[in-house]
C-alpha positions as CSV (number, residue, x, y, z in Angstrom):
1,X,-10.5,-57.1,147.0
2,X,-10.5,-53.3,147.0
3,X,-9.3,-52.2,143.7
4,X,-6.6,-49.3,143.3
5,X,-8.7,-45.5,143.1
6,X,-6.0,-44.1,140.7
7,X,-8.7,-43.8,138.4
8,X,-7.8,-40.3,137.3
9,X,-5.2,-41.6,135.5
10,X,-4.8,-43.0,131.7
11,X,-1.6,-45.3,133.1
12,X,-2.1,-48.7,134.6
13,X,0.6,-49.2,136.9
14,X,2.4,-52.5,138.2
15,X,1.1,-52.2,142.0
16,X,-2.6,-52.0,140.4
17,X,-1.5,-55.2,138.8
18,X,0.1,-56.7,141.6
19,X,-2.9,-55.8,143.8
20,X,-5.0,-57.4,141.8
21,X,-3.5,-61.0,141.5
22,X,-3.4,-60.9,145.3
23,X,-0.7,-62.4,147.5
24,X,-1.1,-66.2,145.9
25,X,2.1,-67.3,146.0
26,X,0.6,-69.7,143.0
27,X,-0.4,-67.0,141.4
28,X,2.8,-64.5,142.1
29,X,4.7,-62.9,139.6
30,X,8.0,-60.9,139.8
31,X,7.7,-56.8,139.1
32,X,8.8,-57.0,135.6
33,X,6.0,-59.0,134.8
34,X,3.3,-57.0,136.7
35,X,4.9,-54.2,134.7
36,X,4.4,-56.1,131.3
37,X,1.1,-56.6,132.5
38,X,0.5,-53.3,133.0
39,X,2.1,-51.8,129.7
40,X,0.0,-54.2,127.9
41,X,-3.3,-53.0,129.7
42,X,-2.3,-49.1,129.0
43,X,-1.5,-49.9,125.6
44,X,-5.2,-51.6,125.1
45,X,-7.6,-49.0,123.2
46,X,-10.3,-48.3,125.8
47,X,-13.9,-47.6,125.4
48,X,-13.3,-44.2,126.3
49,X,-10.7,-43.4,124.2
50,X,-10.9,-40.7,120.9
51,X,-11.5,-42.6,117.6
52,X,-8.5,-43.2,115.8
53,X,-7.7,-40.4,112.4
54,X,-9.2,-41.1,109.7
55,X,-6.0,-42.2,108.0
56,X,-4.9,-44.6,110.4
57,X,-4.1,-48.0,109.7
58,X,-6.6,-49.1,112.3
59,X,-9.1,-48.2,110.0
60,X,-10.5,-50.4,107.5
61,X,-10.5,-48.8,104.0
62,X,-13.5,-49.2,101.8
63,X,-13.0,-51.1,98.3
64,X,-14.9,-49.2,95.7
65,X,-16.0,-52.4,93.3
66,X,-16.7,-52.3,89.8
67,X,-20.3,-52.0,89.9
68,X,-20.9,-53.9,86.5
69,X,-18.9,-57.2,87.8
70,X,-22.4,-58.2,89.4
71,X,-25.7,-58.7,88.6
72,X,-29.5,-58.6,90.2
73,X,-28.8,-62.1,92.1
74,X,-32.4,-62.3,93.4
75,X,-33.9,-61.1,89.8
76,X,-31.7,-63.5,87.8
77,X,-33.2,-66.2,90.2
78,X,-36.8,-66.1,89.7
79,X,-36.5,-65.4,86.8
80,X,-34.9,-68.7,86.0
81,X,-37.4,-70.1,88.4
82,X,-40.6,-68.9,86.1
83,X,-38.5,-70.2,83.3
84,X,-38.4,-73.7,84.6
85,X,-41.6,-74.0,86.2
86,X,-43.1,-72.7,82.2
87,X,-40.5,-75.7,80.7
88,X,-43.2,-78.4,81.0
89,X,-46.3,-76.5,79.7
90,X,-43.6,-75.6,76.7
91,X,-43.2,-78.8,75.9
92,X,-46.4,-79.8,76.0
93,X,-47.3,-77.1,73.5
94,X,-44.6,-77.7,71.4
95,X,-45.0,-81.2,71.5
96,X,-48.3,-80.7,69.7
97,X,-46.8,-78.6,66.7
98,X,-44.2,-81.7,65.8
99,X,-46.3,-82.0,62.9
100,X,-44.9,-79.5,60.9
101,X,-41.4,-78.8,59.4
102,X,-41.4,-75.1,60.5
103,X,-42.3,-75.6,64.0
104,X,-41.0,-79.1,65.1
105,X,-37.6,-78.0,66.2
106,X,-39.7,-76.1,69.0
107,X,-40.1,-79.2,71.1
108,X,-36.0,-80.3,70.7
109,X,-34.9,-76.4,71.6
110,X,-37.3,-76.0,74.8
111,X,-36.2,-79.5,75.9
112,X,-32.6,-78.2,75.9
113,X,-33.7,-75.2,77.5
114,X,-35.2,-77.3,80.1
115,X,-31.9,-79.6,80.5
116,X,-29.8,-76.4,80.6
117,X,-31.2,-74.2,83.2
118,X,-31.7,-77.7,85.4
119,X,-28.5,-78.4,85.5
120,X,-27.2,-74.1,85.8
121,X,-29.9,-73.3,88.3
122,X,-27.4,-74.2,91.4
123,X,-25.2,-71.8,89.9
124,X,-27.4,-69.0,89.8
125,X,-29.0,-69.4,92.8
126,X,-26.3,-69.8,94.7
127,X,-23.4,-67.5,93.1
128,X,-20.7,-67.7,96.0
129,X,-21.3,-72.2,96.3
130,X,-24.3,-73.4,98.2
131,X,-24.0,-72.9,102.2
132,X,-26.9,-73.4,105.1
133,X,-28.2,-70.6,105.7
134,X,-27.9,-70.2,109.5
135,X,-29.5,-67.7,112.1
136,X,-26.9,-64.8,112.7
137,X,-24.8,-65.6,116.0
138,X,-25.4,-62.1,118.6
139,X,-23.0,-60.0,117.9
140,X,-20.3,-60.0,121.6
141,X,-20.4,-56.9,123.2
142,X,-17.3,-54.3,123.7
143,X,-16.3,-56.4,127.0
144,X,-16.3,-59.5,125.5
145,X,-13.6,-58.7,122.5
146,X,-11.8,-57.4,125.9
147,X,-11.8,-59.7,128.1
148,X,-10.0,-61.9,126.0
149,X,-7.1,-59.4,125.0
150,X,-6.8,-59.2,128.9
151,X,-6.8,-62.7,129.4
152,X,-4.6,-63.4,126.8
153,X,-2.1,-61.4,127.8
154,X,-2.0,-62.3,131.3
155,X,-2.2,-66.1,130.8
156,X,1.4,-65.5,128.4
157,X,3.0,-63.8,131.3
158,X,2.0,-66.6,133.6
159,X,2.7,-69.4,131.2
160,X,6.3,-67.9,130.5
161,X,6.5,-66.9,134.6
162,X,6.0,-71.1,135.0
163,X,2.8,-70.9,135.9
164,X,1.6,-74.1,133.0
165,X,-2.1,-74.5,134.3
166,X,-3.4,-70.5,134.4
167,X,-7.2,-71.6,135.3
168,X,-9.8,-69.8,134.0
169,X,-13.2,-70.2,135.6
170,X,-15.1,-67.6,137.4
171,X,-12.4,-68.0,140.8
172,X,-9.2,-68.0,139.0
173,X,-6.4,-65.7,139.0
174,X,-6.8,-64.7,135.2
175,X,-10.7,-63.8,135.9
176,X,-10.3,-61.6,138.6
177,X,-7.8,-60.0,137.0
178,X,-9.5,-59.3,133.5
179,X,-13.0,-57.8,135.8
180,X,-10.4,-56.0,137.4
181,X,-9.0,-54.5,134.5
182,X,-12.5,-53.9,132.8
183,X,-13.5,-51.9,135.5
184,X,-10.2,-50.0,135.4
185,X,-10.0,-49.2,131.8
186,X,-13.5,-47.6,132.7
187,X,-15.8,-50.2,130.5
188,X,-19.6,-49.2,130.4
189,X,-21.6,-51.5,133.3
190,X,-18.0,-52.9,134.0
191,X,-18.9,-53.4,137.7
192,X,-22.1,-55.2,136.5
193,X,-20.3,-57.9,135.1
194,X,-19.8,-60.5,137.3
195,X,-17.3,-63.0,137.7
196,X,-19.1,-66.0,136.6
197,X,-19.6,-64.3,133.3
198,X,-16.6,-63.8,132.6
199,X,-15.6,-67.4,133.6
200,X,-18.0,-68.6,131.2
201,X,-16.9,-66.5,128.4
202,X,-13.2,-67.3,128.5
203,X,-14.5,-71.0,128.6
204,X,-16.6,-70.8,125.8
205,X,-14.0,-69.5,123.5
206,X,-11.2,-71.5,124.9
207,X,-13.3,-74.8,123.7
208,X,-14.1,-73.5,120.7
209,X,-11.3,-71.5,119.9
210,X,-8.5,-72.3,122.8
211,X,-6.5,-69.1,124.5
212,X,-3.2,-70.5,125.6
213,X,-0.7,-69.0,123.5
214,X,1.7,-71.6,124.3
215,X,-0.8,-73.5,122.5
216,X,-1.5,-76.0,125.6
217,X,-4.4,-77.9,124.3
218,X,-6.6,-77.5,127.7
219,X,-6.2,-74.8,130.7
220,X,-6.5,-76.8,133.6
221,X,-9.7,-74.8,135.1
222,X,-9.3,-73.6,138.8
């Protein structure tokens, strides 16, 4: 499909939109909805775009912490490590000083030492609750977070147009449209990404995470 050269311009419009879906009559919406479409799309912050002032409320604000609330987790862990690995020869020492009055309260106060750190050492290892650790998922590039707002908000127009099985595999409506709009909204390698990948993304998140704001439990893939 040959995709509308207005390129010069910061303003989606609903013919871009209704070039795009094609003349599907499964897939056809009236203008007000190409025009929703198309507000949404402008409305979208593109890569291109300025960063936002510094004081807007798009920006996240750092939270200056009380730096005395925390403490040197690592250093407070081995450090009670050593301490507990030393317990036993401790005993063992003390054990052997039992014989007289002024040192045979050392064997009764390292044991409690012992029992105490045994039973604290999950809570100073793990400050925040134990968890498993796990390798870092890649972080999704700049098209990814967009082809979902795109996809989003062109599956609500459809589902509120009637349209109850908006498919979303690599030659459905809703794909063509969101590489469509990548490439429009001047993405960077936007004509490098193909259809399949973009079929595959929106499926990957719709099983994990679903994308049907109706809340249908599973797009009917075309």
């Amino acid at each position: 499909m040959e995709i509308s050269r207005a390129k010069e311009s910061r303003t989606i419009t609903a013919a871009e939109v209704r070039e795009w879906f094609g003349n599907s009559g499964k897939s056809k919406l009236d203008e007000a909805q190409y025009s929703e479409i198309a507000a949404g799309l402008t409305k979208f912050r593109w890569s291109a775009d300025p960063p936002p002032p510094p004081d807007s409320r798009w920006i996240p604000k750092e939270i200056e912490a009380d730096p005395n609330c925390w403490w040197d987790f690592r250093a407070a862990t081995d450090a009670a490590k050593l301490l507990m690995s030393s317990v036993p020869p401790m005993l063992s020492h003390w054990d052997g000083q039992r014989w007289a009055p002024e040192t045979r309260g050392g064997y009764d106060a390292i044991k409690s030492l012992g029992d105490a750190l045994s039973t604290a050492m999950p809570y100073i290892e793990w400050p925040f609750g134990y968890y498993e650790r796990q390798t870092r998922p890649k972080r999704p590039t700049a098209w990814h977070t967009m082809a979902l707002f795109v996809a989003r908000l062109v599956i609500r127009v459809m589902v509120e147009a009637g349209h109850d099985d908006p498919g979303i595999t690599r030659n459905s409506v809703v794909v063509r449209v969101v590489r469509n709009a990548l490439i429009r909204m001047n993405f960077p390698n936007s004509q490098m990404i193909t259809l399949t990948a973009i079929g595959a993304h929106l499926t990957r998140w719709d099983k994990r995470f679903g994308l049907d704001p109706k809340g249908i439990a599973a797009l009917t893939t075309k």
